[in-house]
Backbone as JSON, one array per atom type, in Angstrom:
{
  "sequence": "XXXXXXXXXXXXXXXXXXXXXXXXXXXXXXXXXXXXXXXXXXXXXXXXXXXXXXXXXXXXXXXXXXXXXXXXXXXXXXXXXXXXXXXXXXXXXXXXXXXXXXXXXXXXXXXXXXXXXXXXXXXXXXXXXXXXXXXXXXXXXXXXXXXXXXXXXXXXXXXXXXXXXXXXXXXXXXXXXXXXXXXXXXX",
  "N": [[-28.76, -1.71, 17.15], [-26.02, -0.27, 17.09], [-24.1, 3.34, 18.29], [-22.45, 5.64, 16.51], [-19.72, 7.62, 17.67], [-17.79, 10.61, 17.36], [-14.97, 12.0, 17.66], [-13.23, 15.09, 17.28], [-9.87, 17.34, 16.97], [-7.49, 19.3, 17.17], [-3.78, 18.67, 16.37], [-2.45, 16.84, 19.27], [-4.28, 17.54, 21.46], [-5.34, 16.09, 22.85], [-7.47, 14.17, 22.16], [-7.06, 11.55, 21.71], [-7.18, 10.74, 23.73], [-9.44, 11.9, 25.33], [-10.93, 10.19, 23.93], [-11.13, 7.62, 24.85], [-11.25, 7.8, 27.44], [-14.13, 8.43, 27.47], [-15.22, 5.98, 26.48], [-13.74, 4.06, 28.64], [-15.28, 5.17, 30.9], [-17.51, 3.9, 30.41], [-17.64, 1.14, 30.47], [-17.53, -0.69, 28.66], [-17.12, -4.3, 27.65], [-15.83, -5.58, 25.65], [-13.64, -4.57, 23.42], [-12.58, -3.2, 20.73], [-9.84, -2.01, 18.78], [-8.88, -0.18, 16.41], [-6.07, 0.65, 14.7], [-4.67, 2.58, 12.55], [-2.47, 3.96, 11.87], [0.79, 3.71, 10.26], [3.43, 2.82, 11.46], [6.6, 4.4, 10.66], [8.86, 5.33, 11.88], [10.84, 5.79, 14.7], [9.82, 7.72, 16.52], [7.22, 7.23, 16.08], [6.87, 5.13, 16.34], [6.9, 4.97, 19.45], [5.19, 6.8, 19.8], [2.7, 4.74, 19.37], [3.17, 3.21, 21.05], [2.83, 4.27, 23.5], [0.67, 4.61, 23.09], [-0.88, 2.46, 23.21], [-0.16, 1.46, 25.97], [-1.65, 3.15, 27.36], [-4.59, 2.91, 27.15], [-4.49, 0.07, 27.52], [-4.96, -3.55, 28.76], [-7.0, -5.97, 26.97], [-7.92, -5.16, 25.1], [-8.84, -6.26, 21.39], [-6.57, -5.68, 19.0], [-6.42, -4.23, 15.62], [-4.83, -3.62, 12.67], [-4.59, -1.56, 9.97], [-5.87, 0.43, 7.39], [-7.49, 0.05, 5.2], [-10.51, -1.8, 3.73], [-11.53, -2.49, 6.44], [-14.15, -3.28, 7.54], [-14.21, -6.39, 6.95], [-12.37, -7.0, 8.17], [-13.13, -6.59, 10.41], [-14.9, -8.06, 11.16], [-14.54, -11.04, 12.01], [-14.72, -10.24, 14.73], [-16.12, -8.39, 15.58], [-18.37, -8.36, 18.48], [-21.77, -8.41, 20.3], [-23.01, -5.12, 21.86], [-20.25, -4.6, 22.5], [-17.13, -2.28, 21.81], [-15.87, -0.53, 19.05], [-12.86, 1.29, 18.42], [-11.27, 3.53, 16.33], [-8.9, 4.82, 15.66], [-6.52, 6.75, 13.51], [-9.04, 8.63, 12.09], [-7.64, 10.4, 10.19], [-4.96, 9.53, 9.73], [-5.93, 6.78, 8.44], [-6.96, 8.39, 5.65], [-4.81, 9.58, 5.15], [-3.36, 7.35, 4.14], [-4.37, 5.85, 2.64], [-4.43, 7.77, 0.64], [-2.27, 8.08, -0.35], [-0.15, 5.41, -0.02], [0.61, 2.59, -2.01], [0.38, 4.53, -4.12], [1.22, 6.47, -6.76], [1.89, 9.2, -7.6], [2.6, 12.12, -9.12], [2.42, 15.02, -7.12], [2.47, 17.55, -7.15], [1.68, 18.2, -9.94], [-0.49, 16.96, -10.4], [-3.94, 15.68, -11.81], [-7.18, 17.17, -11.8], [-8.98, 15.87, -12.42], [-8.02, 13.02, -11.8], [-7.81, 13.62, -8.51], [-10.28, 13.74, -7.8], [-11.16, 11.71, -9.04], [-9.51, 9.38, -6.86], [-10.45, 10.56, -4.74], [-13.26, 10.18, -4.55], [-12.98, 6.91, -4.33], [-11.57, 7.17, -1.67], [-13.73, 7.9, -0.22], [-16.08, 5.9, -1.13], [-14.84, 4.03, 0.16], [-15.09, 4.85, 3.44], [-17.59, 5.01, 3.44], [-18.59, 2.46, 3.49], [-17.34, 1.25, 5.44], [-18.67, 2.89, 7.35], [-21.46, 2.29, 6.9], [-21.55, -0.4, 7.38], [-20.48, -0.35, 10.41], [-22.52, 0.98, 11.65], [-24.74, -1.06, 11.25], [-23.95, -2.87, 13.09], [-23.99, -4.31, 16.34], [-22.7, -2.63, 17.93], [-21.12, -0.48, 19.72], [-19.32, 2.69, 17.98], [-16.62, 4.48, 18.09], [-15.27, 7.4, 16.55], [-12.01, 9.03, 15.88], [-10.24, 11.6, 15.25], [-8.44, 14.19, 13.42], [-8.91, 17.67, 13.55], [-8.77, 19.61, 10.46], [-9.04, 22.15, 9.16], [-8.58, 24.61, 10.53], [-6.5, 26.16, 10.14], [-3.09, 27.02, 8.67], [-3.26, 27.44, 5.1], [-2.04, 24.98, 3.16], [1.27, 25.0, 1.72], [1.89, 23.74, -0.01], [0.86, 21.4, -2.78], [0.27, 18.12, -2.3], [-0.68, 18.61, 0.46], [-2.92, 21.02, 0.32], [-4.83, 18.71, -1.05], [-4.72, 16.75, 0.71], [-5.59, 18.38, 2.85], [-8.38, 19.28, 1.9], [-9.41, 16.55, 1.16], [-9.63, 15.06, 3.5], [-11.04, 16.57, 5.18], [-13.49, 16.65, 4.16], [-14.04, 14.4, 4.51], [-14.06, 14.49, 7.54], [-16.58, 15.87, 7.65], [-18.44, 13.62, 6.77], [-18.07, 11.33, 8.2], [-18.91, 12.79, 10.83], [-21.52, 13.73, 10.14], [-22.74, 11.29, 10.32], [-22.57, 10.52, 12.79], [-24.21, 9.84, 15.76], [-23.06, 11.51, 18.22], [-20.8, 14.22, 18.94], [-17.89, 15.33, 19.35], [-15.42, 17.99, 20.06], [-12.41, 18.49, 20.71], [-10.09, 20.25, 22.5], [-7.2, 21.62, 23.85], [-7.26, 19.23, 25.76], [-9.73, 19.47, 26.85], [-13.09, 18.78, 26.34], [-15.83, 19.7, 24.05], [-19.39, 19.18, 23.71], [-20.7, 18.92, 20.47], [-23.01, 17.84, 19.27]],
  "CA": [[-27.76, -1.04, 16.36], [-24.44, 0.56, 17.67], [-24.34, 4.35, 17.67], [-21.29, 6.4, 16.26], [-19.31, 9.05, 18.13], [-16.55, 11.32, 16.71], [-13.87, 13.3, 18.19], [-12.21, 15.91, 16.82], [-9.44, 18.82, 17.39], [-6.16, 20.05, 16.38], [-3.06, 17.73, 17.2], [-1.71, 16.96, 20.69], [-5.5, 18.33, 21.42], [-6.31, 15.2, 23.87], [-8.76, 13.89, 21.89], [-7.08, 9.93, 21.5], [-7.32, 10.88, 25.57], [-10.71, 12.16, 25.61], [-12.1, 9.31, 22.74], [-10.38, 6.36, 25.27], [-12.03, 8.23, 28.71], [-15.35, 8.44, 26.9], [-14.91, 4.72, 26.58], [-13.99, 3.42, 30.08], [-16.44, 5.37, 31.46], [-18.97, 3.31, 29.9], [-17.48, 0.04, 31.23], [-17.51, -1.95, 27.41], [-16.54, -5.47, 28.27], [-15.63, -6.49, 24.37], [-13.33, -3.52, 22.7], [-11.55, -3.71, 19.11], [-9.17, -1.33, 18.49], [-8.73, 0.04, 15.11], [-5.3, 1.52, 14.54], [-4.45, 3.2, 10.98], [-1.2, 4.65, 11.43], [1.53, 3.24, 10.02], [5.06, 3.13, 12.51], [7.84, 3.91, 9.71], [9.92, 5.35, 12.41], [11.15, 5.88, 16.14], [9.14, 8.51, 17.15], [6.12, 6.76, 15.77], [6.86, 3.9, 17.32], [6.72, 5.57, 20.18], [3.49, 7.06, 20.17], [1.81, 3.79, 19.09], [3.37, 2.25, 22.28], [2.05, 5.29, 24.65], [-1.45, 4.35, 23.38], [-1.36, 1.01, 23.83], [-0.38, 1.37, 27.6], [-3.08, 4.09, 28.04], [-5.18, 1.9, 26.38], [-4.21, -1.19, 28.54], [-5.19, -4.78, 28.1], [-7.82, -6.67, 26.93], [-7.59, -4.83, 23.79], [-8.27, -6.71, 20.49], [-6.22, -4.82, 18.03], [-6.62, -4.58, 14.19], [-4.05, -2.72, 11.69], [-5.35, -1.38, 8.96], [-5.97, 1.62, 6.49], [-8.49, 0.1, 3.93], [-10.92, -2.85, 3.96], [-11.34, -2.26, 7.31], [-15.26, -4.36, 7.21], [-13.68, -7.43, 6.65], [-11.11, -7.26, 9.34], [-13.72, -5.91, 11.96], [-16.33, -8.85, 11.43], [-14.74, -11.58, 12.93], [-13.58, -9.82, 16.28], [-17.43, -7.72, 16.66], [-19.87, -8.66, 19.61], [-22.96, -7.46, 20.78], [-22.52, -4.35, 23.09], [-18.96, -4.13, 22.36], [-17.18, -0.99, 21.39], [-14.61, -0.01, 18.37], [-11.96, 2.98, 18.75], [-10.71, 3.85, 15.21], [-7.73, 6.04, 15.58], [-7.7, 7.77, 13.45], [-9.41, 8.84, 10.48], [-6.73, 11.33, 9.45], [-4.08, 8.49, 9.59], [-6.68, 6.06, 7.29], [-6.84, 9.0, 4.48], [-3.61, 9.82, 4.39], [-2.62, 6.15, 3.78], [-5.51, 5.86, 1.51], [-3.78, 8.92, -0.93], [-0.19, 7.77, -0.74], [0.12, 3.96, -0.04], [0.27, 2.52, -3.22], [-0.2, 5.27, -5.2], [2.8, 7.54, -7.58], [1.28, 10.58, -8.31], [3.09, 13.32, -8.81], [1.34, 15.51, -6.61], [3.03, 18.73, -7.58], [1.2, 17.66, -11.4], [-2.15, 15.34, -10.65], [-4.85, 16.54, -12.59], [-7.93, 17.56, -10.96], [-9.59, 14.4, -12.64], [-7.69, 11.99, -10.59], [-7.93, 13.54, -7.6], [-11.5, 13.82, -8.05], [-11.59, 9.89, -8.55], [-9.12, 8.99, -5.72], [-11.27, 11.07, -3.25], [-14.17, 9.1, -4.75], [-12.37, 5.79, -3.69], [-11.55, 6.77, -0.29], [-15.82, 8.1, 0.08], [-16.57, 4.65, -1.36], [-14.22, 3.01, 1.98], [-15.44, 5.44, 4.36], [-19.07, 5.44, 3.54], [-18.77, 1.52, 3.32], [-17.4, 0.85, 6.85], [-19.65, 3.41, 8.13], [-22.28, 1.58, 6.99], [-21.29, -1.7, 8.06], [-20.63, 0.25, 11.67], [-24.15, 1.4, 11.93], [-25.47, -2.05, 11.13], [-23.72, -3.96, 13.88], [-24.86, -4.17, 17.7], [-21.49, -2.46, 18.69], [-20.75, 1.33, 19.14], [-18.26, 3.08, 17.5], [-15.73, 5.58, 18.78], [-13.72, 7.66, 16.26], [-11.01, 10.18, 16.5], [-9.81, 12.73, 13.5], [-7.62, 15.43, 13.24], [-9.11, 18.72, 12.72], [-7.4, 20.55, 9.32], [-9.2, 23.34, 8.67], [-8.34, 25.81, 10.94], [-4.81, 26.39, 9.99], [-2.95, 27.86, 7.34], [-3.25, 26.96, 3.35], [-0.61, 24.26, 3.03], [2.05, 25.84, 0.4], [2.49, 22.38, -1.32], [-0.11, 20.75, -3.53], [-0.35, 17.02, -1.22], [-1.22, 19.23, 1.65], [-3.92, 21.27, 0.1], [-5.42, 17.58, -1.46], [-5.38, 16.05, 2.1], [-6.62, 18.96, 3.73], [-9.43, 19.03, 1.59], [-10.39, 15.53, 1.44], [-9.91, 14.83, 5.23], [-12.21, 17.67, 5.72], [-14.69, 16.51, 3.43], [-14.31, 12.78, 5.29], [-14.51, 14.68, 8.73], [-17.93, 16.28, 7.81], [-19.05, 12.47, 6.48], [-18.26, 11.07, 9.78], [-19.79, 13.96, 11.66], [-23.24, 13.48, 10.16], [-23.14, 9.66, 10.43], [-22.43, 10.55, 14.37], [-25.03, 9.86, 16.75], [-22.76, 12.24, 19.16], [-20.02, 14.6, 18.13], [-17.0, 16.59, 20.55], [-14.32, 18.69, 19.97], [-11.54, 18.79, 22.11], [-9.22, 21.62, 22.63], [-6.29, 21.5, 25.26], [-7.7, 18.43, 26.83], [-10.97, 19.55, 27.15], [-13.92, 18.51, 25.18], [-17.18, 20.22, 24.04], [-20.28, 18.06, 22.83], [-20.82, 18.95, 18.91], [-24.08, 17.26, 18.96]],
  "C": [[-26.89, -0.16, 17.25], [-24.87, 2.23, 17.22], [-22.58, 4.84, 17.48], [-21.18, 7.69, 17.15], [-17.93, 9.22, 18.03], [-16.13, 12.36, 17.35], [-13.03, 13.69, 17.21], [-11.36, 17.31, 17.32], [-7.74, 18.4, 17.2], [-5.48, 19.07, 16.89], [-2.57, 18.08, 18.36], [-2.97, 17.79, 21.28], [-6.06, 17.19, 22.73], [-7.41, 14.45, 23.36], [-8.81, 12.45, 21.73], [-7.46, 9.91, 22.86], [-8.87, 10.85, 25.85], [-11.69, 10.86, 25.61], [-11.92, 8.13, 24.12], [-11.44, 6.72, 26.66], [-13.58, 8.04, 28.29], [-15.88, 6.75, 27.28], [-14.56, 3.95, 27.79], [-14.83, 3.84, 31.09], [-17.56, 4.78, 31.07], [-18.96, 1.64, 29.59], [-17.41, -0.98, 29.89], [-16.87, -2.75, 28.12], [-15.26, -5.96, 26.68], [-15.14, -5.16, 23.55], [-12.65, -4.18, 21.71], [-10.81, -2.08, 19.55], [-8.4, -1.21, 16.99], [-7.23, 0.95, 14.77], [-4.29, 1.66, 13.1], [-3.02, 3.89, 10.99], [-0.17, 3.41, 10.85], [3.15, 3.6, 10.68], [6.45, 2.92, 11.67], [9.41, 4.42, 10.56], [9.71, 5.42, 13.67], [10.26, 6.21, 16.99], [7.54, 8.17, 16.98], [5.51, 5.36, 16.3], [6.45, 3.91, 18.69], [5.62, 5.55, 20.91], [2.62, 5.74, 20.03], [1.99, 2.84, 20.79], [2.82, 2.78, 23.25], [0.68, 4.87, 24.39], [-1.77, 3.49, 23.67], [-1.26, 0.86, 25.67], [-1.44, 2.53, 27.77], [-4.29, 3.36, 28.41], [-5.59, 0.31, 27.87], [-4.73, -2.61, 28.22], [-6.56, -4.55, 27.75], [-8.73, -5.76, 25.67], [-7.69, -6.23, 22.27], [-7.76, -5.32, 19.35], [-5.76, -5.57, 16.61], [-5.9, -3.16, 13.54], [-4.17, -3.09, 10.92], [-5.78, -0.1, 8.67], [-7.77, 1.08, 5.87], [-9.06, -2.03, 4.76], [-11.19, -3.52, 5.39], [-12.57, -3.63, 7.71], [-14.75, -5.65, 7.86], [-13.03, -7.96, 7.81], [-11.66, -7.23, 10.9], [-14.5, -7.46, 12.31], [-15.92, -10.08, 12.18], [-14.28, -11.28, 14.49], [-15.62, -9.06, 16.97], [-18.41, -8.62, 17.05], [-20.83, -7.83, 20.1], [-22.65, -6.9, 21.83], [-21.09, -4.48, 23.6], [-18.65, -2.82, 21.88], [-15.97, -0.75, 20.77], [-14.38, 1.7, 18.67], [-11.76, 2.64, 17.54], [-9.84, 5.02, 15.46], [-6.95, 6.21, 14.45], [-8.26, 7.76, 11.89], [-8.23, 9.04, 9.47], [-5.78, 10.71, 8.97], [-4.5, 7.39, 8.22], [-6.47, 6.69, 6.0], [-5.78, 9.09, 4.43], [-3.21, 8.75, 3.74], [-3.48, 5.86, 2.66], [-4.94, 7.15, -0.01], [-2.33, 8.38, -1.0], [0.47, 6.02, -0.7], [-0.39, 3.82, -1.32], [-0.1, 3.12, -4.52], [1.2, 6.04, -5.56], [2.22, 8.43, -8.12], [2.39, 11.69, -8.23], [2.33, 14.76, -8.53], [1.43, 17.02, -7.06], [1.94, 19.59, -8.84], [0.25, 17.27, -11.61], [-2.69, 16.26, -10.9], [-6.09, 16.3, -11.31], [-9.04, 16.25, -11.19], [-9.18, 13.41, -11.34], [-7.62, 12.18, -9.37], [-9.26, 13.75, -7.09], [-11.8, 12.11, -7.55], [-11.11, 9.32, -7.21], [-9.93, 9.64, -4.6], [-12.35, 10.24, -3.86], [-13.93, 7.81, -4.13], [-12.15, 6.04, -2.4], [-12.9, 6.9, 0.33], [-16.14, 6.87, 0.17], [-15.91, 3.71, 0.06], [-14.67, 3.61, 3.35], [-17.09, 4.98, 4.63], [-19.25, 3.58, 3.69], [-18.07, 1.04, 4.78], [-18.06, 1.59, 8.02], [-20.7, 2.92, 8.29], [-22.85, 0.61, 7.55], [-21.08, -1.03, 9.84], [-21.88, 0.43, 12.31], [-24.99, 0.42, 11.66], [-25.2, -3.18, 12.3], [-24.33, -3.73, 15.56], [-23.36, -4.23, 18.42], [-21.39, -0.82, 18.43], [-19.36, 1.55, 18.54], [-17.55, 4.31, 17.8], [-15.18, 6.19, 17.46], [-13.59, 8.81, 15.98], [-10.39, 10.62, 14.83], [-9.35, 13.79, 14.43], [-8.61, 16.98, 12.44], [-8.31, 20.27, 11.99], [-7.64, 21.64, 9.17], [-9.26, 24.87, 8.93], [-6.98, 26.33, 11.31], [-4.48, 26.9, 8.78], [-3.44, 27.28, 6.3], [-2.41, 26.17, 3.48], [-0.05, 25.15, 1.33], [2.19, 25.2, -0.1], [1.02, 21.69, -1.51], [-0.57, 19.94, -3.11], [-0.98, 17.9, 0.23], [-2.81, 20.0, 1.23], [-5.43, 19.89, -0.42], [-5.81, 17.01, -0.18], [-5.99, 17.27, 2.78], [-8.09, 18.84, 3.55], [-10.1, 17.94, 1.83], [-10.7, 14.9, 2.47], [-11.21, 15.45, 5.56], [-13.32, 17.09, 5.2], [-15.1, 14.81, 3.91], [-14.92, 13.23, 6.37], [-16.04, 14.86, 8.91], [-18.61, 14.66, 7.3], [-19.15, 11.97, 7.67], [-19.05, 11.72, 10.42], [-21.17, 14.07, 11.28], [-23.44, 12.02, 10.18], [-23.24, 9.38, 12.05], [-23.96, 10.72, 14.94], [-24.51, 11.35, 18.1], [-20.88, 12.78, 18.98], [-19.26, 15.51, 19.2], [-15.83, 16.94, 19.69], [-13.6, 18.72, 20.86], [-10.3, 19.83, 22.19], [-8.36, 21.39, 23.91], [-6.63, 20.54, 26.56], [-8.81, 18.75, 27.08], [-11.95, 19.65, 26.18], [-14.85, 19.4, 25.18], [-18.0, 19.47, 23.11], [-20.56, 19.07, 21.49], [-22.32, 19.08, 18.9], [-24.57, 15.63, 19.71]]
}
């Protein structure tokens, strides 16, 4: 069985840097690459292109938010190693793709259930992660040491990120923080 390890820390924190170093130091032959953002503009474009040359070949890469499982199984090998970048990217797309809420307005019901639904995708490719004979790398944004957001979608994702981050973080075999480029082990 593969073990999980999660980076986290504030943005522009080093930690897609750190998660990627972690990773060639430990020579995998057979990587996936999991990448959850979605590139709706320039500057996003951008960044997705800086990681891929960091990154460098011999990369399989898989885009994707949801149903992630599915998409992983025919690409994982034994003593291979997935990156998931990032979480924070997955939930967000997980509350707003496909969905019309008026967030201003959503009752505490439905955002009750929709965080239920993204638990149920999290806890279900974690699973499947921890069952295969491949480690797992992944990288999150940490929310909670910043202001209150003043708008209603901000307080919803802070929360339920947070409440993903700590899911990840006990499913981790080995857990860092990274701060200005420099990590500290978690656990």
């Amino acid at each position: 069985m593969g073990k999980i390890v999660y980076f986290t820390g504030g943005a522009r924190s080093g930690k897609s840097t750190q998660a990627e170093r972690y990773i060639f130091m430990r020579n995998y032959e057979h990587k996936i690459y999991i990448a959850t953002a979605i590139a709706f503009d320039d500057e996003m474009k951008a960044r997705v292109q800086k990681h891929k040359e960091q990154r460098g070949e011999n990369w399989i890469t898989i885009e994707g938010y949801k149903n992630l499982v599915e998409q992983i199984k025919p690409h994982a090998k034994a003593g291979g190693v997935i990156l998931l970048d990032c979480l924070t990217n997955m939930v967000t797309n997980l509350m707003i793709m496909e969905k019309d809420y008026d967030w201003d307005h959503v009752s505490n019901e439905e955002v009750e259930k929709l965080e239920q639904s993204i638990t149920k995708e999290v806890i279900t490719l974690l699973e499947y992660l921890k069952s295969i004979d491949m480690d797992t790398v992944v990288v999150s944004n940490e929310l909670g040491m910043g202001l209150v957001p003043a708008y209603a979608l901000g307080r919803h994702f802070r929360d339920i990120c947070g409440r993903m981050n700590q899911l990840v973080a006990g499913y981790s075999r080995e857990a860092y923080f990274v701060v200005s480029g420099m990590m500290m082990k978690l656990k």
